[in-house]
N, C-alpha and C positions, 0 to 999 in steps of 0.2 A: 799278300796278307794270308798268312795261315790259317787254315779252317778247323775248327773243332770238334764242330758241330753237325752233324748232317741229319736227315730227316729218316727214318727207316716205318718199314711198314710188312712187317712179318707176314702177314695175310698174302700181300703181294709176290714177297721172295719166296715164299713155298709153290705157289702158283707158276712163279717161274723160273721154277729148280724142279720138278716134277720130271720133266724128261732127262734130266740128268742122272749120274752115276753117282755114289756118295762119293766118288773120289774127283769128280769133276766139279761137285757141289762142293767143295775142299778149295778145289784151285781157283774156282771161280770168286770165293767169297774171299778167298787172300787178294787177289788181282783186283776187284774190284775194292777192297779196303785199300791199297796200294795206292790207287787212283782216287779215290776222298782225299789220302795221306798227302798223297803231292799236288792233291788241289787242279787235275787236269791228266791228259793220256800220260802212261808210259813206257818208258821204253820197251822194245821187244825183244829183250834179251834172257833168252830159256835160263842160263845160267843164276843171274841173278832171280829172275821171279822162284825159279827152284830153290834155292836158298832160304827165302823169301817164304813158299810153302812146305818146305822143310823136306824136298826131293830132288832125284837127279836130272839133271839140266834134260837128258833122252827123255824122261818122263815128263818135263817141263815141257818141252817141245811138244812134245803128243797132245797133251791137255788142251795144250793155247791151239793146235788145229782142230782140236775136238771142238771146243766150244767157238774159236771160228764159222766152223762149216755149221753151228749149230744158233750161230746169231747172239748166244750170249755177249762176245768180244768182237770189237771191229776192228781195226786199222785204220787212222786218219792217213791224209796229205803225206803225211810227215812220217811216216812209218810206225807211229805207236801204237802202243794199243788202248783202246779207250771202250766205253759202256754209255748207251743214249743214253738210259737212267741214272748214271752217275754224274753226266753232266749238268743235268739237268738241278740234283739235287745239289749239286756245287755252285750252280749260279744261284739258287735261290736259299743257299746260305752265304753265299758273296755280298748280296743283296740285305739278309738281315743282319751284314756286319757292318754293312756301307749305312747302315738306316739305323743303329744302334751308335754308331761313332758321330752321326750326328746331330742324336740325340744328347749324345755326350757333351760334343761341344756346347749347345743349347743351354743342357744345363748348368755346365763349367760358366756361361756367359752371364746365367741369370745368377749364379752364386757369386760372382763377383759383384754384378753389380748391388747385389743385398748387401755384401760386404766393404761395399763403398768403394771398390776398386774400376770402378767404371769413369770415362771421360767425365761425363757431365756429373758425376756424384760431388765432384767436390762445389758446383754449384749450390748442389741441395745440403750441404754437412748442416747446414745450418735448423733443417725440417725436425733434425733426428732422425732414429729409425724406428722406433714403433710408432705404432699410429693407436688414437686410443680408440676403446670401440664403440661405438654409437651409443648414445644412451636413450633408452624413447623404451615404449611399453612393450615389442616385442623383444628385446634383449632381457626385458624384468621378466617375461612370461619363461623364458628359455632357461632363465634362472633356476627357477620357481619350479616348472617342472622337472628340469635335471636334478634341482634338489631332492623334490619327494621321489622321484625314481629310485637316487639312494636311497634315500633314507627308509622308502618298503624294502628294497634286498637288505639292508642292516635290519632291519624288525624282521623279516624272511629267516633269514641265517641266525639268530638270536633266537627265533623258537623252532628253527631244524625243518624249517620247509625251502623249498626249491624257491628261488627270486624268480616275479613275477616274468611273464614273458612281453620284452616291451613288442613283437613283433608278431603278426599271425602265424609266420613261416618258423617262429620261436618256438610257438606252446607246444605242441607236439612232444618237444625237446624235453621242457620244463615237466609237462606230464611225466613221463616216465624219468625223469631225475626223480619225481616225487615219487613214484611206484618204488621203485629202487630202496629209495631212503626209508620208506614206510615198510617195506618188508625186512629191515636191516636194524628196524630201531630197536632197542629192547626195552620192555616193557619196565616200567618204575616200581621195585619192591613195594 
């Protein structure tokens, strides 16, 4: 699975690029996007990574023992070259791909089954699909209040004041909408 995504944390990467050269801070940040790119180590080949950060294979070589010997780049098993920190942030966007696909399915599963494409739906065809909603006094109440909620922001906006704030963490808001407006209005010949 292809990664897109990965997690970055600037605060961090300056912290540990400090001891580096600008021009090793260059190779390293190519090599290490390399390794997002393909999703795991790679290859340790000067030629290509030079390419890659737009230098010669000689200088490619130099950089990749520079930041060897300096622990930015390691070398697995297998000869590649790889970053603990890039791994790290590859499995755990491995993980929010694995945990997002199956949420996906989830709801691919629940959208059929509203759609009636489910085994047992054709048992229920008969229920319908909506369901009607309760009727009893707090449905009137919910009414009733959503009503007049409008119906003050229509009287609100009608005589050029801010709509009430239904919420504490609102008024604040509503206040200075009203500040705003009240110093914008112009006065009536």
């Amino acid at each position: 699975m292809k990664i897109r995504r990965v997690n970055y944390s600037p605060d961090e990467f300056l912290a540990g690029v400090q001891s580096l050269s600008v021009e090793e801070i260059g190779f390293y940040w190519v090599a290490c996007s390399l390794i997002y790119s393909k999703g795991g180590p790679i290859d340790n080949d000067p030629r290509w990574l030079g390419r890659n950060a737009g230098c010669q294979p000689r200088r490619a070589r130099r950089l990749i023992g520079q930041l060897l010997a300096k622990g930015k780049l390691s070398v697995d098993n297998a000869g590649r070259l790889t970053n603990g920190r890039a791994q790290r942030e590859i499995k755990a966007a491995t993980n929010r791909q694995r945990i997002a696909s199956k949420a996906q399915a989830i709801g691919q599963q629940i959208r059929n089954e509203r759609a009636g494409n489910s085994p047992d739906s054709a048992k229920n065809k008969h229920l319908g699909r909506r369901r009607a909603a309760p009727v009893g006094p707090a449905n009137h109440e919910s009414r009733v209040t959503s009503h007049s909620i409008h119906e003050s922001d229509a009287r609100a906006r009608r005589d050029g004041e801010a709509p009430r704030a239904r919420d504490d963490g609102l008024k604040p808001i509503a206040d200075t909408l009203e500040k705003i407006r009240a110093r914008h209005r112009k006065p009536k010949p």
